[in-house]
FIRO-222466 format. One record per residue (C-alpha): residue number from 1; x negated, y negated, z negated. Coordinates in Angstrom, 3 decimals. Last residue first. Example, Ala and Ser with C-alpha at 12.3 -4.5 7.8 and 13.67 -1.06 7.14 Angstrom:
   k       c1       c2       c3
   2  -13.670    1.060   -7.140
   1  -12.300    4.500   -7.800
***
This chain:
   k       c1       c2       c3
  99 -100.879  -78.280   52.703
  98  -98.774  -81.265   52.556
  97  -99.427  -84.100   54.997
  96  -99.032  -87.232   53.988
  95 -103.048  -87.954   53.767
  94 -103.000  -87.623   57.471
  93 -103.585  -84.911   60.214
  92 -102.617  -85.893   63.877
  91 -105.170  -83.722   65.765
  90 -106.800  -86.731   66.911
  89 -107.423  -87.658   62.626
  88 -108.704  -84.244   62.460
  87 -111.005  -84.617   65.113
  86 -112.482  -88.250   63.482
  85 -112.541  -86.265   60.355
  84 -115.081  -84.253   61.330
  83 -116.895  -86.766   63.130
  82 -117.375  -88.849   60.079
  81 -118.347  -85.816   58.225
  80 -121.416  -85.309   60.841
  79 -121.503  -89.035   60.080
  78 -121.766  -88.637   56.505
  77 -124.593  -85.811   56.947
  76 -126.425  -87.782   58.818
  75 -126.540  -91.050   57.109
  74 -128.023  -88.121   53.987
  73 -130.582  -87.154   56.381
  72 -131.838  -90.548   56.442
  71 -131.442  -91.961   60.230
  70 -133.876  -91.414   62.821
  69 -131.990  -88.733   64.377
  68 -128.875  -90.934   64.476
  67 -127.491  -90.931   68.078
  66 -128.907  -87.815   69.672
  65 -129.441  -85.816   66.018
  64 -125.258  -86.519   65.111
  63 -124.773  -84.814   69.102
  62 -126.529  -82.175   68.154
  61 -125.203  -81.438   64.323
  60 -121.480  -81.557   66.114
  59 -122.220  -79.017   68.582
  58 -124.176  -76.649   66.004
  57 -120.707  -76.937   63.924
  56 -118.965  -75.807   66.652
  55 -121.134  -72.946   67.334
  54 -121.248  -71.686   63.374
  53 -117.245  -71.468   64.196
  52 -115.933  -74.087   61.940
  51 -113.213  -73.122   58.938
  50 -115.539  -74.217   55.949
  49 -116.159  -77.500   57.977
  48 -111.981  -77.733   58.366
  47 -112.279  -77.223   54.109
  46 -115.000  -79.555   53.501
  45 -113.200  -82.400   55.586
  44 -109.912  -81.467   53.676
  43 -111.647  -81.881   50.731
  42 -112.871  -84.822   50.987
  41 -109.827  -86.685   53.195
  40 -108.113  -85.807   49.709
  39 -110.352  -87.769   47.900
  38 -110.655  -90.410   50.033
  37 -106.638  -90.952   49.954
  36 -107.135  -90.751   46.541
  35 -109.475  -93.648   45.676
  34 -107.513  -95.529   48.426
  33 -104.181  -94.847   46.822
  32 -106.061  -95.846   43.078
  31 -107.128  -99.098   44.722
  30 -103.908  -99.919   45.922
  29 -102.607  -99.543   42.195
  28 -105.181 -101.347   40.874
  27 -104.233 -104.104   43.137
  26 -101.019 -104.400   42.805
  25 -101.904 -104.711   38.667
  24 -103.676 -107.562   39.485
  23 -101.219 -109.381   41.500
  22  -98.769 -108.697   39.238
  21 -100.700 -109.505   36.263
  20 -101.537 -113.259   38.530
  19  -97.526 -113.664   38.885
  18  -97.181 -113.321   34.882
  17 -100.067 -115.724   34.294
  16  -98.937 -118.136   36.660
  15  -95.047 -117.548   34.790
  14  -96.381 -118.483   31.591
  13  -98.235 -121.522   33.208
  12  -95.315 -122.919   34.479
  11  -93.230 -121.876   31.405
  10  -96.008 -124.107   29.211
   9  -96.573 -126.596   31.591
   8  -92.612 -126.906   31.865
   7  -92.495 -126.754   27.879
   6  -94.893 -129.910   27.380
   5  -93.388 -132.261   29.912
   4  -90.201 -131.975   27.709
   3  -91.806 -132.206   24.547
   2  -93.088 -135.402   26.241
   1  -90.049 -136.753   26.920
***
């Protein structure tokens, strides 16, 4: 009997261990997306800023001074990027779209 008792702790544990690599290695893999998801909203940010009229730009850097003039230059800059993005996203780019 206790043999028994023995092996189901042993396969219940086995297959604990099995569902917690899956787990794990889920989320290493959904960390990687985001990790390149970001990546790619990067560059396409730098790229649509590349493309701005010198106006549009000034338009952008205006309305970032109104609500976070205050803020570290550095808060501005990532909301200016924020913004960016933020038109892109109303355009209807995404990540799945091949350029």
């Amino acid at each position: 009997m206790k043999n028994g008792i023995s092996e189901d702790l042993l396969s219940e544990q086995k297959e604990q261990e099995e569902k917690e690599a899956k787990l794990e290695k889920m989320k290493r893999l959904q960390e990687e997306k985001e990790k390149r998801v970001r990546a790619w909203w990067d560059q396409r940010v730098n790229k649509e800023i590349e493309a701005m009229s010198e106006e549009e730009k000034e338009k952008i850097w205006k309305f970032v001074k109104e609500i976070a003039g205050s803020l570290s230059l550095e808060t501005q800059q990532n909301i200016f990027r924020s913004r960016v993005k933020t038109k892109l996203e109303s355009q209807g780019v995404k990540p799945s779209d091949k350029e």
